[in-house]
C-alpha positions as CSV (number, residue, x, y, z in Angstrom):
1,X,116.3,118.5,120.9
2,X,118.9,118.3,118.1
3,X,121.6,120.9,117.6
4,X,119.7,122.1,114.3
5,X,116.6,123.0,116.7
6,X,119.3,124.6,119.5
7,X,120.8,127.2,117.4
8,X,117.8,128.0,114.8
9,X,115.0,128.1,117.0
10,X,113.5,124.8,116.1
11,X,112.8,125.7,112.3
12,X,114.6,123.6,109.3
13,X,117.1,125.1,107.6
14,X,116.2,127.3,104.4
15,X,116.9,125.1,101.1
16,X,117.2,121.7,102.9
17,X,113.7,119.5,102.4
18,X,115.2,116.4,104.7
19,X,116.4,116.7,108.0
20,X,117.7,113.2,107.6
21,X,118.4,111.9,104.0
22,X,115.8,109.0,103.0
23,X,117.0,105.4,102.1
24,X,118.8,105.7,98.2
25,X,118.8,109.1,98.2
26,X,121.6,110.4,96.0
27,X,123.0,113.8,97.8
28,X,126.0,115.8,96.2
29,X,128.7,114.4,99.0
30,X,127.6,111.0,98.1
31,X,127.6,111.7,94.5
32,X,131.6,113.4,94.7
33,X,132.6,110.5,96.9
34,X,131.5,107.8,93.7
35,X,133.2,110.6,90.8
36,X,136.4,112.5,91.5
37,X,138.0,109.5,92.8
38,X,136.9,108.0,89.3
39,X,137.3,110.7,87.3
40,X,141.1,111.0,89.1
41,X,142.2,107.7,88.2
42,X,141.0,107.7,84.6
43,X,142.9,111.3,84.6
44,X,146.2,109.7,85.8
45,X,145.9,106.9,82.8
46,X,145.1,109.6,80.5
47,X,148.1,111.3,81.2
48,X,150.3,108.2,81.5
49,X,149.3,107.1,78.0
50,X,149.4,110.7,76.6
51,X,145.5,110.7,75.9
52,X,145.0,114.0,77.9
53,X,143.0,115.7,74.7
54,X,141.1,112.6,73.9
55,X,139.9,112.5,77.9
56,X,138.9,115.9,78.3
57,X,137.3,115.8,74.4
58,X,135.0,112.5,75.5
59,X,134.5,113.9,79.0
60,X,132.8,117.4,77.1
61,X,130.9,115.2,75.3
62,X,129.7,113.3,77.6
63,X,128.7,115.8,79.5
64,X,127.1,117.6,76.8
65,X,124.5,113.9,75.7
66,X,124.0,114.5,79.6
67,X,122.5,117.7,79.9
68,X,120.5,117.1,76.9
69,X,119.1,114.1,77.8
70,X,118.3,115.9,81.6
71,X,116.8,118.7,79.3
C-alpha cells in the first residue's frame, strides 16, 4: 500500500489523472526546471547589455503568438 492509499483511504487525489506520470509526459515541475533557468540567464545578458525593455517587449510578444496559437 502506497502512502497516497495510507492517508486518503485508498482513493486518488482530486485533480491528479496519473498516480505515476507516463513516459514524455510534460508536467509543470518538469516544464519550470527546462524555463526559469533559461529565462534567468537570458535575463542576466539582457541586463548586462542594457537590453532589459527589448527582453521583456519580445518575451510579451512571444507570449502573446503563444496563447493565440493555443487558442
Amino acid at each position: 500500500m502506497t502512502i497516497l492509499n495510507k492517508t486518503m483511504g485508498g482513493q486518488r487525489m482530486p485533480g491528479s489523472p496519473y498516480i505515476e506520470t507516463p513516459e514524455g509526459l510534460l508536467t509543470w515541475p518538469k516544464l519550470l526546471r527546462l524555463i526559469i533557468p533559461t529565462f534567468s540567464v537570458l535575463f542576466a545578458v539582457a541586463l548586462w547589455k542594457k537590453l532589459v525593455v527589448e527582453f521583456v517587449v519580445v518575451s510579451i510578444i512571444i507570449a502573446f503568438i503563444i496563447a493565440y496559437i493555443r487558442k
